[in-house]
Structure formats: structure tokens, C-alpha cells
C-alpha positions as CSV (number, residue, x, y, z in Angstrom):
1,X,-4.3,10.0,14.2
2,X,-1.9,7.0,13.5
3,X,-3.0,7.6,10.0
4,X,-1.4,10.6,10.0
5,X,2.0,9.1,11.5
6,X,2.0,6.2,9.3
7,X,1.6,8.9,6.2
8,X,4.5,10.9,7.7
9,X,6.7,7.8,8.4
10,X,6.1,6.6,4.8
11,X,6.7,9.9,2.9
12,X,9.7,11.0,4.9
13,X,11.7,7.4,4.6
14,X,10.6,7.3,0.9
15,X,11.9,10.8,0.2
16,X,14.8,10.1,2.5
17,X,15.7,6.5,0.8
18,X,14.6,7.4,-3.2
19,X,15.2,11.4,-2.8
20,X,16.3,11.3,-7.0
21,X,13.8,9.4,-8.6
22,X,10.5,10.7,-8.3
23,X,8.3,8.1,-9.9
24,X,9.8,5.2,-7.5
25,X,8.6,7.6,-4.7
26,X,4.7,7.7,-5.6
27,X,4.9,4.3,-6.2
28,X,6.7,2.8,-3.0
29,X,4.7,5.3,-0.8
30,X,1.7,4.6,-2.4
31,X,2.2,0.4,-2.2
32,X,2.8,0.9,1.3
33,X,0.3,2.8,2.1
34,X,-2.2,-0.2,0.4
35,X,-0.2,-2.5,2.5
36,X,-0.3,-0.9,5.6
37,X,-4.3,0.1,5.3
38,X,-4.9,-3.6,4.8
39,X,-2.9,-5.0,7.2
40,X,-4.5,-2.6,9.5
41,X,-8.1,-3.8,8.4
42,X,-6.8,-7.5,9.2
43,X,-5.4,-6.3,13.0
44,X,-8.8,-4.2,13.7
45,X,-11.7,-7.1,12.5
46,X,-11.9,-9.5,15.6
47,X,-14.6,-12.1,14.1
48,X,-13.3,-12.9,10.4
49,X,-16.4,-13.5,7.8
50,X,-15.4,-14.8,4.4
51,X,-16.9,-11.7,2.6
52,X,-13.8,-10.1,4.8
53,X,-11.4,-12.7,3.7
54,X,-12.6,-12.2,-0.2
55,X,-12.6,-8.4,0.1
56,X,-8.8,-8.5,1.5
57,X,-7.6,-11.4,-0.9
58,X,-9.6,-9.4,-3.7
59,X,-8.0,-5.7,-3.0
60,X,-4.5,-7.4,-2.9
61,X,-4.7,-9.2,-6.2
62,X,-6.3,-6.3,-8.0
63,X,-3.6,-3.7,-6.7
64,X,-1.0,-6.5,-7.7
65,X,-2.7,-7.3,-10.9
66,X,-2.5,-3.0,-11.8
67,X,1.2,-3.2,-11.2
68,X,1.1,-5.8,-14.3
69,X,-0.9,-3.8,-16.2
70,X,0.9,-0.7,-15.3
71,X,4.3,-1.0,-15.5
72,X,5.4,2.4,-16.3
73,X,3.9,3.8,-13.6
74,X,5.4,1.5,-11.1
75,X,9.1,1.0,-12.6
76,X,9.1,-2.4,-12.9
């Protein structure tokens, strides 16, 4: 269920802050929604392995690494 706010939340202050430019929508929405599921992963695991600590460090350099790769998808 707090997936389902945390979508809400995101979508509504990204259509509310970026209402004109569609593209800067699906991509802020989407980076917080990456953000916001990892740093959710982080707040639920209670004994850290380093296969957890790989697999978080991994997911964030490969989504930052597609933002370099994919600029005109992400307006940069």
C-alpha cells in the first residue's frame, strides 16, 4: 500500500511541478521512483550481506550509467 502513495505522491508533484514538459515528467518520476525503491530496500534489510551492498551499489551505477548513455531520454 505505501507503494501505491509513494506512486501518487510522485506523479502528482511531478505533473504539478513540470506540468509542460512531458519528457522531464517520465524521467524525474521515473528516477524517483528507482531512488525511492532502493532506499526502501536499504530501510527494510536488517542484517546487511555484501551481495546486498554490491546489488544496491550495482543498480545505482547502472541506472546512472543509462542516464549517460541516454541523454535524450532524460534531458540532460
Amino acid at each position: 500500500m505505501s507503494a501505491v502513495f509513494q506512486g501518487g505522491v510522485i506523479m502528482i508533484l511531478s505533473l504539478i511541478l513540470f506540468e509542460n514538459e512531458f519528457l522531464n515528467i517520465v524521467s524525474i518520476s521515473f528516477t524517483s521512483l528507482i531512488l525511492t525503491e532502493l532506499l526502501m530496500v536499504a530501510l527494510e534489510i536488517t542484517t546487511w550481506h555484501r551481495y546486498m551492498i554490491v546489488a544496491e551499489v550495482v543498480t545505482l551505477l547502472l541506472y546512472l550509467t543509462s542516464m549517460a548513455f541516454l541523454p535524450e531520454y532524460f534531458a540532460i
